[in-house]
CHARMM internal coordinates of N, CA and C (Angstrom, degrees):
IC EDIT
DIST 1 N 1 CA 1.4371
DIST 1 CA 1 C 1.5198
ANGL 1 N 1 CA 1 C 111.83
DIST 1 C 2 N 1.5169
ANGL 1 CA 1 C 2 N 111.05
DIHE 1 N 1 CA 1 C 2 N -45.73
DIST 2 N 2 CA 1.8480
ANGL 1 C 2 N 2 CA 114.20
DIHE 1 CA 1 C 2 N 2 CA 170.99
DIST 2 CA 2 C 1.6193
ANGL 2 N 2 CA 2 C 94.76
DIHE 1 C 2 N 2 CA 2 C -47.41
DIST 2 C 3 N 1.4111
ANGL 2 CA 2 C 3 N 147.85
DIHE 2 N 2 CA 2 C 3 N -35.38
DIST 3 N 3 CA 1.7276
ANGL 2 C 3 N 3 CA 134.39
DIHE 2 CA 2 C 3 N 3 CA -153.47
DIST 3 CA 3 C 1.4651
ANGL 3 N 3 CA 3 C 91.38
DIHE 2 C 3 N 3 CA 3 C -62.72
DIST 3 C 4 N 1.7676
ANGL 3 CA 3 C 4 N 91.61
DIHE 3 N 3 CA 3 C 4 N -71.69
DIST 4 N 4 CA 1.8283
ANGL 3 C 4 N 4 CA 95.68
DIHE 3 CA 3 C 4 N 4 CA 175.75
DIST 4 CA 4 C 1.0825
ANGL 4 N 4 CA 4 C 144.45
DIHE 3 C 4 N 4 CA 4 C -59.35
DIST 4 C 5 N 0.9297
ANGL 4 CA 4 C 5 N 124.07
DIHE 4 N 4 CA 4 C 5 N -13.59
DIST 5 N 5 CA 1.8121
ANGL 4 C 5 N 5 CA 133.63
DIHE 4 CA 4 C 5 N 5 CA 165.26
DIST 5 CA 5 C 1.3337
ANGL 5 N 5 CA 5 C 89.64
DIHE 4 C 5 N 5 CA 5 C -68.33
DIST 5 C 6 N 1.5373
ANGL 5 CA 5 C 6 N 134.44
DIHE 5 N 5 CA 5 C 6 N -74.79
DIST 6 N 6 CA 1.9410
ANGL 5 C 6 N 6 CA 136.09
DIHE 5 CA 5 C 6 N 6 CA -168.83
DIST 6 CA 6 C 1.5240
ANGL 6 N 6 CA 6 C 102.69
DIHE 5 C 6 N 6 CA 6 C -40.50
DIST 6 C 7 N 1.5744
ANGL 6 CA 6 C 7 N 104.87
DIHE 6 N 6 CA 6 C 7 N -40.36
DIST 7 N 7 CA 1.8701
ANGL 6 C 7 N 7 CA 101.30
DIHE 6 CA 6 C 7 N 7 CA -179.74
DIST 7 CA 7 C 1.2059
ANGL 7 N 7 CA 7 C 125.21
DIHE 6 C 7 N 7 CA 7 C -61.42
DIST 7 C 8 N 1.6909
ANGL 7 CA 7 C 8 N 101.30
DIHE 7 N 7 CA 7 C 8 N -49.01
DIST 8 N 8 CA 1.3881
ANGL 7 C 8 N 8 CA 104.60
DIHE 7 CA 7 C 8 N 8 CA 169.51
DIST 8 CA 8 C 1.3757
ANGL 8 N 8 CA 8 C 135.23
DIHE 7 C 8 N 8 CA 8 C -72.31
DIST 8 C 9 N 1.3595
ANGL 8 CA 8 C 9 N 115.18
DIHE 8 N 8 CA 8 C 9 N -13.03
DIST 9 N 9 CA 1.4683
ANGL 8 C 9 N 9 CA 119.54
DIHE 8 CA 8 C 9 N 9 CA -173.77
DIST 9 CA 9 C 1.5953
ANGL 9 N 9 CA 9 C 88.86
DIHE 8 C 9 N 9 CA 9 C -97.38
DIST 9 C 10 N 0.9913
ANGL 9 CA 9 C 10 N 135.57
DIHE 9 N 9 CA 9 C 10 N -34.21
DIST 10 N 10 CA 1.8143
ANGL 9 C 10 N 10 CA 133.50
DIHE 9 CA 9 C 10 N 10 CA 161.98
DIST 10 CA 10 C 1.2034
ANGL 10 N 10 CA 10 C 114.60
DIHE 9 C 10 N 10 CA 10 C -34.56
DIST 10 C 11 N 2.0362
ANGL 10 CA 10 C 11 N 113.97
DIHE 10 N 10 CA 10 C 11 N -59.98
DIST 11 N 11 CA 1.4529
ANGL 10 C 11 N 11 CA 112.22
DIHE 10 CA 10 C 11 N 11 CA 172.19
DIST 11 CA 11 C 1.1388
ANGL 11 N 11 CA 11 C 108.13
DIHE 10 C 11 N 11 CA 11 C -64.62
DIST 11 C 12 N 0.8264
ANGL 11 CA 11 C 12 N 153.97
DIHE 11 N 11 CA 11 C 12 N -53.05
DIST 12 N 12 CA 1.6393
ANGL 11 C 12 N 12 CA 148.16
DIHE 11 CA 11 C 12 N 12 CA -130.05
DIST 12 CA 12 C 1.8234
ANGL 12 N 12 CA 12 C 102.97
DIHE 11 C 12 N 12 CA 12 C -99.87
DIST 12 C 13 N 1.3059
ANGL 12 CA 12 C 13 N 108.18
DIHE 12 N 12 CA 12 C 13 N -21.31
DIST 13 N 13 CA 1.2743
ANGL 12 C 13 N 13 CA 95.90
DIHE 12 CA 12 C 13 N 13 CA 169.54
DIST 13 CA 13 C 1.5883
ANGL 13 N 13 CA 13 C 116.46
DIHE 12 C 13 N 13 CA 13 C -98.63
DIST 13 C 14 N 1.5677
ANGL 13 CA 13 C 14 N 125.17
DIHE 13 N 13 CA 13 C 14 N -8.52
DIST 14 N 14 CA 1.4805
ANGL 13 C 14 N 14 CA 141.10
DIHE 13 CA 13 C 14 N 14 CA 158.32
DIST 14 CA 14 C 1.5534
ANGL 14 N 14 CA 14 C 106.96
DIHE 13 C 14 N 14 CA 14 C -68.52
DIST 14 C 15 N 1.4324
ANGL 14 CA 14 C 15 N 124.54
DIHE 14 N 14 CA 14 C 15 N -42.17
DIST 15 N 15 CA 1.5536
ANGL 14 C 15 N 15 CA 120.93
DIHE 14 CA 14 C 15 N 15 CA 160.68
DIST 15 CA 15 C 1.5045
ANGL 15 N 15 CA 15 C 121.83
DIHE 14 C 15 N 15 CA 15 C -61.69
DIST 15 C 16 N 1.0934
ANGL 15 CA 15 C 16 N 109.04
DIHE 15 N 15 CA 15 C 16 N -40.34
DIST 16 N 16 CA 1.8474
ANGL 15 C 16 N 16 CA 112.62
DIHE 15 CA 15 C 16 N 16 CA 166.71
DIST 16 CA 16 C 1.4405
ANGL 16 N 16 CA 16 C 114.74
DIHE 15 C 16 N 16 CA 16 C -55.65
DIST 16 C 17 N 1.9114
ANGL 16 CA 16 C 17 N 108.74
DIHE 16 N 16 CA 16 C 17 N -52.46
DIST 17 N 17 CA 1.2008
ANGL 16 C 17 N 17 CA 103.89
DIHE 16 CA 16 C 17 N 17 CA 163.51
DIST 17 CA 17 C 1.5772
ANGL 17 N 17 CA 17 C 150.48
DIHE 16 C 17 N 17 CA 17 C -41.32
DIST 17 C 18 N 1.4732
ANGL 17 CA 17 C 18 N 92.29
DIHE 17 N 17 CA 17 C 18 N -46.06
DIST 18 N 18 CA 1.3692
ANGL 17 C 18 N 18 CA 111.40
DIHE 17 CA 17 C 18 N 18 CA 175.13
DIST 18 CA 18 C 1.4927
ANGL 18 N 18 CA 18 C 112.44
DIHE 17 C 18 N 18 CA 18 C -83.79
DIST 18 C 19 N 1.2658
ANGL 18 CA 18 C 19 N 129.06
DIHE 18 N 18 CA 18 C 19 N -18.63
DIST 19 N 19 CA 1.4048
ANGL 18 C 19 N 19 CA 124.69
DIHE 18 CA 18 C 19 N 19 CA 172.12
DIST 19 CA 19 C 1.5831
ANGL 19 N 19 CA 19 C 110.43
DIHE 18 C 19 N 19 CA 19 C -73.93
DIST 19 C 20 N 1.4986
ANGL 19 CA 19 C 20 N 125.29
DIHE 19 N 19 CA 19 C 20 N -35.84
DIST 20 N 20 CA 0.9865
ANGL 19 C 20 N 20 CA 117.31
DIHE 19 CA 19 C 20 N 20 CA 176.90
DIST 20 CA 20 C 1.3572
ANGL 20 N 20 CA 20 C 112.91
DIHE 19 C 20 N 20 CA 20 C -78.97
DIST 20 C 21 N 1.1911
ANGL 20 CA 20 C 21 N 152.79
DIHE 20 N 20 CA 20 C 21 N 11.02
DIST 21 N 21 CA 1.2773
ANGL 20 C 21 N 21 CA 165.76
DIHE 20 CA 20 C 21 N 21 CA -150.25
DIST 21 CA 21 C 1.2602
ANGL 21 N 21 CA 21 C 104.32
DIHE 20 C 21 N 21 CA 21 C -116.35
DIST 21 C 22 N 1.3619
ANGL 21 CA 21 C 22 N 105.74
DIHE 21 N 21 CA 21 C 22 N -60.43
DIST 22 N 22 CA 1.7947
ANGL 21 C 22 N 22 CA 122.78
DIHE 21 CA 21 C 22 N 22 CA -179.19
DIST 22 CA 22 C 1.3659
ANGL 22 N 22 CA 22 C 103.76
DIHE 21 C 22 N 22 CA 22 C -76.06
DIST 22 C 23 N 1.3893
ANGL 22 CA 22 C 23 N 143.15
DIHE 22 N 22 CA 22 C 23 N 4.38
DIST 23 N 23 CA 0.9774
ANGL 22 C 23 N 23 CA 148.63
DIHE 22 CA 22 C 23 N 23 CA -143.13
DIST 23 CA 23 C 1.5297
ANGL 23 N 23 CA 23 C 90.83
DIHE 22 C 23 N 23 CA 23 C -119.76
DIST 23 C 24 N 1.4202
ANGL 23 CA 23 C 24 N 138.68
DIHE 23 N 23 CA 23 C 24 N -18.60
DIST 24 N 24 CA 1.7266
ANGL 23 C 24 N 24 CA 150.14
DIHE 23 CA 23 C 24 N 24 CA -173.46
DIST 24 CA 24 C 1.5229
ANGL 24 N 24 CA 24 C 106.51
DIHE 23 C 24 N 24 CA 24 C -101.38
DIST 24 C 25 N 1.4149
ANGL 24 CA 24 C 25 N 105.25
DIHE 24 N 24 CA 24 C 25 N -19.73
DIST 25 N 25 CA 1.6517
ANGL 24 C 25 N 25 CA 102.07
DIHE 24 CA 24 C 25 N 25 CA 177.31
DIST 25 CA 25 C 1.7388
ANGL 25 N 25 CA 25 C 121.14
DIHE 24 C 25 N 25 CA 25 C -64.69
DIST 25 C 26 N 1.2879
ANGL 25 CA 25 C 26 N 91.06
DIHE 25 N 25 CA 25 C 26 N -32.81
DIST 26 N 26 CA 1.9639
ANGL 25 C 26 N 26 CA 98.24
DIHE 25 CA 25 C 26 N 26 CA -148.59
DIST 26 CA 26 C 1.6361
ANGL 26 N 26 CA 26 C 100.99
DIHE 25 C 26 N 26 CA 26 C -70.04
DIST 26 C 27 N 1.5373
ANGL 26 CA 26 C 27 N 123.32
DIHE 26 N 26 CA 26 C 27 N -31.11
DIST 27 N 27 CA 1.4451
ANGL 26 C 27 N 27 CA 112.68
DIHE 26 CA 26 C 27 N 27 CA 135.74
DIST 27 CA 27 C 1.4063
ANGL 27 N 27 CA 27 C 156.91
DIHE 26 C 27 N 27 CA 27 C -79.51
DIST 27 C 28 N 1.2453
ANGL 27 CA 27 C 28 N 107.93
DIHE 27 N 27 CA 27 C 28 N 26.30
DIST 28 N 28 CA 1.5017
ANGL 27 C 28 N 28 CA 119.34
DIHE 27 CA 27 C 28 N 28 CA 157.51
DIST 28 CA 28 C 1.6146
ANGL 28 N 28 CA 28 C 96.98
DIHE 27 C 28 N 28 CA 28 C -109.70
DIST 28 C 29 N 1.2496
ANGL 28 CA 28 C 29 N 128.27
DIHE 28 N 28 CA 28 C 29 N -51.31
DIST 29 N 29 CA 1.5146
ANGL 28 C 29 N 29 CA 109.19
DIHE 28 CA 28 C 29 N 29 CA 166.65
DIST 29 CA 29 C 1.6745
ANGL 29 N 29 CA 29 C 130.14
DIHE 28 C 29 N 29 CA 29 C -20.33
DIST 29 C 30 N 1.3610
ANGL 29 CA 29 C 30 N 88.18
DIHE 29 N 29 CA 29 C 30 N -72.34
DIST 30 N 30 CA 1.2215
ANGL 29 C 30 N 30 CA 110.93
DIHE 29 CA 29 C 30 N 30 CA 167.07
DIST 30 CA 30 C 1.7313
ANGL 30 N 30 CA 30 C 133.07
DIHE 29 C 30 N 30 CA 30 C -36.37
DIST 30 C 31 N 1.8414
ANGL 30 CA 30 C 31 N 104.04
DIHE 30 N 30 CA 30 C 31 N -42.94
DIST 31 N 31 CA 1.2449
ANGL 30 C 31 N 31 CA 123.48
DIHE 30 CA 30 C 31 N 31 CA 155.87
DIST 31 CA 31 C 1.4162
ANGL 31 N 31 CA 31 C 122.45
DIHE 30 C 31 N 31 CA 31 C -45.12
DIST 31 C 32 N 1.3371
ANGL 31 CA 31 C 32 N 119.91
DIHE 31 N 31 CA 31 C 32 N -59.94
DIST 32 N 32 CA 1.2852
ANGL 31 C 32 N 32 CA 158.98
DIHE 31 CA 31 C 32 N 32 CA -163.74
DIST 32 CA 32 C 1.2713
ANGL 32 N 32 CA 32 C 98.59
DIHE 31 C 32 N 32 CA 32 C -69.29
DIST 32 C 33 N 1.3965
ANGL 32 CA 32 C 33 N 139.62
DIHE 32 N 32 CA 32 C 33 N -64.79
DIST 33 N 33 CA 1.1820
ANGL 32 C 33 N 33 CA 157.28
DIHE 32 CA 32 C 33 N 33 CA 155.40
DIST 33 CA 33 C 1.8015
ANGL 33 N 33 CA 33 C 113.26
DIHE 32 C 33 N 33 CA 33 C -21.71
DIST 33 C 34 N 1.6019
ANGL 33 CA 33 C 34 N 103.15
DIHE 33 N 33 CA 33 C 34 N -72.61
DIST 34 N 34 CA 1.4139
ANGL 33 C 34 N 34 CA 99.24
DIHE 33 CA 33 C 34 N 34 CA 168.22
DIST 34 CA 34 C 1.3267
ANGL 34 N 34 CA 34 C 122.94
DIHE 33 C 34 N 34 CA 34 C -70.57
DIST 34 C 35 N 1.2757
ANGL 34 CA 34 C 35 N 113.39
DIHE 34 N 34 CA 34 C 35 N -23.75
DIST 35 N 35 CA 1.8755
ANGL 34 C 35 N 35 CA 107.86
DIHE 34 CA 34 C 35 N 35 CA 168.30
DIST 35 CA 35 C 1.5050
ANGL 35 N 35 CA 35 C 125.63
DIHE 34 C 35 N 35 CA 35 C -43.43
DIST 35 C 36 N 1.0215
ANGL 35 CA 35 C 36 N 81.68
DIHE 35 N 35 CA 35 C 36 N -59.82
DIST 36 N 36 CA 1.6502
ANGL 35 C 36 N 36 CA 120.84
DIHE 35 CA 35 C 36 N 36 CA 163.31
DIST 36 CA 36 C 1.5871
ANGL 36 N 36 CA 36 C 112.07
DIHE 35 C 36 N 36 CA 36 C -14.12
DIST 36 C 37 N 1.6982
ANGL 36 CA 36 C 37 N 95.88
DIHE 36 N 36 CA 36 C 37 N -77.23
DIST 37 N 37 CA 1.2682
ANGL 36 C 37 N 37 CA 113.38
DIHE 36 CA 36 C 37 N 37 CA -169.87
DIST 37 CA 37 C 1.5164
ANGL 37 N 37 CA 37 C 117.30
DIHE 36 C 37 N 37 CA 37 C -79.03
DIST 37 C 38 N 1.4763
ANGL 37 CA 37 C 38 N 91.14
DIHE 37 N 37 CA 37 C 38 N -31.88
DIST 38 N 38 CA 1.4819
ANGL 37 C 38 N 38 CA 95.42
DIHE 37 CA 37 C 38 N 38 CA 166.94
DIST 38 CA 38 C 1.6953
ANGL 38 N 38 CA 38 C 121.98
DIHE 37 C 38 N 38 CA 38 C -62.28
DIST 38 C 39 N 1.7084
ANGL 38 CA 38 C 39 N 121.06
DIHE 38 N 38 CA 38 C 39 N -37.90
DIST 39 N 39 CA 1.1506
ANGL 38 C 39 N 39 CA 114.51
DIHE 38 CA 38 C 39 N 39 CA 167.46
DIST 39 CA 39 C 1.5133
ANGL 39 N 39 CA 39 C 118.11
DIHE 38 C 39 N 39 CA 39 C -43.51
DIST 39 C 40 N 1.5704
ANGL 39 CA 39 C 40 N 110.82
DIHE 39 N 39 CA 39 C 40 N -51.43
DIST 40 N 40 CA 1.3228
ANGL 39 C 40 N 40 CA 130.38
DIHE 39 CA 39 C 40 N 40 CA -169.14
DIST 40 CA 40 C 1.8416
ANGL 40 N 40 CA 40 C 105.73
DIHE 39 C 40 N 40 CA 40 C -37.25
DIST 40 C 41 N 1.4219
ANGL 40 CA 40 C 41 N 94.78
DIHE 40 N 40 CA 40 C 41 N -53.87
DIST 41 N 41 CA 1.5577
ANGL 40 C 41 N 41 CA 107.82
DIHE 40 CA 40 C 41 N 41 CA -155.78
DIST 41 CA 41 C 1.7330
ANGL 41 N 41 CA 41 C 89.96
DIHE 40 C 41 N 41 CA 41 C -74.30
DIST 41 C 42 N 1.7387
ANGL 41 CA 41 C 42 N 114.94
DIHE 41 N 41 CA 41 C 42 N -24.59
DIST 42 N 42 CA 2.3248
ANGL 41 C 42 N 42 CA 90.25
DIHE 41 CA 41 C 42 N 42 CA -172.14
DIST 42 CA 42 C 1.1983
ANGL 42 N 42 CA 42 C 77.29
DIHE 41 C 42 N 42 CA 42 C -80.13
DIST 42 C 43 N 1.7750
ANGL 42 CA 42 C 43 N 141.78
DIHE 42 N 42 CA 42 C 43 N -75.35
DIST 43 N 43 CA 1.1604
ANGL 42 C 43 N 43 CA 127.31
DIHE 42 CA 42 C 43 N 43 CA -141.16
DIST 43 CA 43 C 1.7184
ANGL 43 N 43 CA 43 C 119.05
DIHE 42 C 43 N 43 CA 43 C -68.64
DIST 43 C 44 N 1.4349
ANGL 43 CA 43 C 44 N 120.59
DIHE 43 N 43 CA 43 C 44 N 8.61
DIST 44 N 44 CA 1.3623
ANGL 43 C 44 N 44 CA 128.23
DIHE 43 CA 43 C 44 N 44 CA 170.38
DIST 44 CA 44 C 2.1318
ANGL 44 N 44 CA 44 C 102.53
DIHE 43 C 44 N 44 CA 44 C -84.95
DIST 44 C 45 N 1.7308
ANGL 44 CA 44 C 45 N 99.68
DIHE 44 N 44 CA 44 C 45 N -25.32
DIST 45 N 45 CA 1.7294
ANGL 44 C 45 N 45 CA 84.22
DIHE 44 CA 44 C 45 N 45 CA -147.33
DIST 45 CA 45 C 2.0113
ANGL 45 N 45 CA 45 C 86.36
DIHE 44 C 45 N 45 CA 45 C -98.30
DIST 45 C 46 N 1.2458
ANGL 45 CA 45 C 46 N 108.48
DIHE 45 N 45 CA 45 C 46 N -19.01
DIST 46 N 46 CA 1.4965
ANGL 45 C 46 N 46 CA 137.63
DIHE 45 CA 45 C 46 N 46 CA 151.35
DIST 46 CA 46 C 1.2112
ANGL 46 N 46 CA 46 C 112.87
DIHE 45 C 46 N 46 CA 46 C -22.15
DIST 46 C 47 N 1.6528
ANGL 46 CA 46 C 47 N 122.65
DIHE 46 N 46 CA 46 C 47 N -91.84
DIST 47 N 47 CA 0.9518
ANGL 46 C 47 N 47 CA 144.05
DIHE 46 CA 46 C 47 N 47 CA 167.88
DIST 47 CA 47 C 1.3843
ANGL 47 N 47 CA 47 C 143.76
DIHE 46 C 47 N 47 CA 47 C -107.40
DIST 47 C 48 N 1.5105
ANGL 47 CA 47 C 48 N 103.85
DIHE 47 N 47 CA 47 C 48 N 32.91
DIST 48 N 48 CA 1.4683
ANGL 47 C 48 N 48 CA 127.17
DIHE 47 CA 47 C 48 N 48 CA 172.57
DIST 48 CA 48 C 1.8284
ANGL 48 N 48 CA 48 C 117.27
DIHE 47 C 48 N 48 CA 48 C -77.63
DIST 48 C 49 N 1.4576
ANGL 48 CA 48 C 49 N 107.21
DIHE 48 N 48 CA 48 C 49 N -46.49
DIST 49 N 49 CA 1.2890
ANGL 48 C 49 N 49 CA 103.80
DIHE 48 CA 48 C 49 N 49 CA 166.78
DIST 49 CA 49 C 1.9764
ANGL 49 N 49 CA 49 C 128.10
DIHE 48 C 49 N 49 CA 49 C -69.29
DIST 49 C 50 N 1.6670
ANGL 49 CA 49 C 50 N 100.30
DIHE 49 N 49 CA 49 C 50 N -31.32
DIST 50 N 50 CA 1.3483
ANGL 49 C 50 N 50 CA 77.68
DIHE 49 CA 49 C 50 N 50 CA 167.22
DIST 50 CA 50 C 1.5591
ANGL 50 N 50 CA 50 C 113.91
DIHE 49 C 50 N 50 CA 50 C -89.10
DIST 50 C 51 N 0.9024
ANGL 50 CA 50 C 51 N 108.44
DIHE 50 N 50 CA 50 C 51 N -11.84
DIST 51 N 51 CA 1.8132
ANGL 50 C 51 N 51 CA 104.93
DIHE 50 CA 50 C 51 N 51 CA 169.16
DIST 51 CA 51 C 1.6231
ANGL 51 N 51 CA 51 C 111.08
DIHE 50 C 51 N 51 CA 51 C -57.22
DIST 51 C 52 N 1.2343
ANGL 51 CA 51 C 52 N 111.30
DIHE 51 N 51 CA 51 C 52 N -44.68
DIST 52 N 52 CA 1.3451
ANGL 51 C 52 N 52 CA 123.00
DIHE 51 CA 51 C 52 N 52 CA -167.26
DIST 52 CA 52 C 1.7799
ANGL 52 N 52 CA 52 C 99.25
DIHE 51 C 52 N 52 CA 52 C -71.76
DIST 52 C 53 N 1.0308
ANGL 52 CA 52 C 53 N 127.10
DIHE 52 N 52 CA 52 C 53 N -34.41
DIST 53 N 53 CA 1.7544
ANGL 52 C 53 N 53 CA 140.87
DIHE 52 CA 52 C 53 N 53 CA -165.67
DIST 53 CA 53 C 1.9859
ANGL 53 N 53 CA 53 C 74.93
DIHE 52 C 53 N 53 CA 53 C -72.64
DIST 53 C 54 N 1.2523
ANGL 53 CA 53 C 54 N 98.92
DIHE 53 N 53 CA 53 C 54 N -77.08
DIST 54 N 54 CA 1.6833
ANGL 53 C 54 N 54 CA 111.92
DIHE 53 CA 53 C 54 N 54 CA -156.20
DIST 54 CA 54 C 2.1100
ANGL 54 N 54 CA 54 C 100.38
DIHE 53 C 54 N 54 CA 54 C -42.31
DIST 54 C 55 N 0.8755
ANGL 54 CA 54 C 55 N 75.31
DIHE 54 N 54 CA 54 C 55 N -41.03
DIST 55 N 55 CA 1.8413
ANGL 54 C 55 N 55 CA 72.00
DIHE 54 CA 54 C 55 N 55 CA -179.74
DIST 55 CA 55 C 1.6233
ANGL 55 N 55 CA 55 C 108.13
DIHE 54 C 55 N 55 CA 55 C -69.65
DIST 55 C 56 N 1.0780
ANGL 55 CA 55 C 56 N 129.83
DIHE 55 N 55 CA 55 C 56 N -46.58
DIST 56 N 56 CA 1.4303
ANGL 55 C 56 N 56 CA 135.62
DIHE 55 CA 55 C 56 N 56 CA 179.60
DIST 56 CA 56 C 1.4414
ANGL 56 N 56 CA 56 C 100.14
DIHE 55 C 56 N 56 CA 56 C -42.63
DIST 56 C 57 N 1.4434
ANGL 56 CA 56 C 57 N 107.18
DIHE 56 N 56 CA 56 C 57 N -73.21
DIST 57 N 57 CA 1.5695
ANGL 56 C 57 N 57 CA 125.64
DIHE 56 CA 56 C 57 N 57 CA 173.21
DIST 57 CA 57 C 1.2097
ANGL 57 N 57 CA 57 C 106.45
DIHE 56 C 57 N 57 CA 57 C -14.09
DIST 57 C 58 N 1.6670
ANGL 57 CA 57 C 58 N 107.27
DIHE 57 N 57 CA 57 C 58 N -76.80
DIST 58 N 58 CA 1.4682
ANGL 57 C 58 N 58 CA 114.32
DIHE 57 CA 57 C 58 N 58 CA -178.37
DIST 58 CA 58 C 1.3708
ANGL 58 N 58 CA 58 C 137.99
DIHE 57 C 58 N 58 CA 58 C -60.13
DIST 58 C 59 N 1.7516
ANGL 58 CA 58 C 59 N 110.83
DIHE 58 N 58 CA 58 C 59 N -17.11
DIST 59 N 59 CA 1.4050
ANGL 58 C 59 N 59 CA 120.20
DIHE 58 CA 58 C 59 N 59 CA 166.35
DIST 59 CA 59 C 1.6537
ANGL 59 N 59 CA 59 C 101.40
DIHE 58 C 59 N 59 CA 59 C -70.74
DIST 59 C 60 N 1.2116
ANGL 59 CA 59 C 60 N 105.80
DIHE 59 N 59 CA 59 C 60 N -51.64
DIST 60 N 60 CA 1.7334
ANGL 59 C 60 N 60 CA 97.15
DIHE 59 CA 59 C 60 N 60 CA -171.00
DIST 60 CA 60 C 1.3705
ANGL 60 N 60 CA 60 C 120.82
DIHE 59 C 60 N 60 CA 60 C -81.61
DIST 60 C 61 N 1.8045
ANGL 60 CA 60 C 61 N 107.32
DIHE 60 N 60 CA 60 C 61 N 13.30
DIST 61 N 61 CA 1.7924
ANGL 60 C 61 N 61 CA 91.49
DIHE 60 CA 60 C 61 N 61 CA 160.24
DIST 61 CA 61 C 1.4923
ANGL 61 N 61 CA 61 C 105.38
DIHE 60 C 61 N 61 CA 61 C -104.89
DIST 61 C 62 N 1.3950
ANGL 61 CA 61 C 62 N 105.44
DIHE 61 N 61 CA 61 C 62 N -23.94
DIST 62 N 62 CA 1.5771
ANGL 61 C 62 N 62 CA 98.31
DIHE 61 CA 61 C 62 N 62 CA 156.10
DIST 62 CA 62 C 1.4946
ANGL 62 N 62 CA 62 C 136.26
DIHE 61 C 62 N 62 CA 62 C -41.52
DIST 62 C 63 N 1.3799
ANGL 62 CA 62 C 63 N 93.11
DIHE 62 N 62 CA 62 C 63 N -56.98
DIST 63 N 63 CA 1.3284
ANGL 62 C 63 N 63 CA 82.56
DIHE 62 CA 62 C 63 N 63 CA -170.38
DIST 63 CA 63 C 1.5542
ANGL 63 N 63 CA 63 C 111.02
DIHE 62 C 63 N 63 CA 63 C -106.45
DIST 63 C 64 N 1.2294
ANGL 63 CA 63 C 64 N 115.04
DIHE 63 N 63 CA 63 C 64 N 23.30
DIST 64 N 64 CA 1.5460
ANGL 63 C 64 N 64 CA 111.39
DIHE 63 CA 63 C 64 N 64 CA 168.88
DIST 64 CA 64 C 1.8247
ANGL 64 N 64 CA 64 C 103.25
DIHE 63 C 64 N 64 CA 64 C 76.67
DIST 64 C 65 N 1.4416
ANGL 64 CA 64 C 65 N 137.11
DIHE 64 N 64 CA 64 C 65 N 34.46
DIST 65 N 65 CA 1.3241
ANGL 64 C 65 N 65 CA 105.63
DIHE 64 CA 64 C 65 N 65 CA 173.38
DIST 65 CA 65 C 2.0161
ANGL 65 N 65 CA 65 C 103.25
DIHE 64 C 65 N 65 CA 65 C -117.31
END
COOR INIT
IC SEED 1 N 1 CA 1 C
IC BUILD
């Protein structure tokens, strides 16, 4: 009965371990996440108007107007 009690108090303190470990990620995610979006929004306000020109372009050789 002492094997399993040492086993289990082994896991359970390697699960504590590792929970607090994973426990430093969820703000660099988080970082990463708004970087992210933040790139999105300069290179959207960047290159939104000539994107927006280039599509026009391309509707009106399509369709002839």
């Amino acid at each position: 009965m002492t094997t399993l009690r040492r086993w289990w108090d082994r896991t359970t303190d390697w699960a504590a371990d590792l929970a607090e470990d994973e426990a430093g990620d969820v703000p660099g995610w988080v970082l990463v996440t708004l970087m992210t979006a933040g790139l999105v929004v300069v290179i959207w306000a960047v290159a939104g108007p000539a994107l927006s020109e280039l599509f026009e372009q391309a509707i009106e050789r399509v369709s002839g107007l």
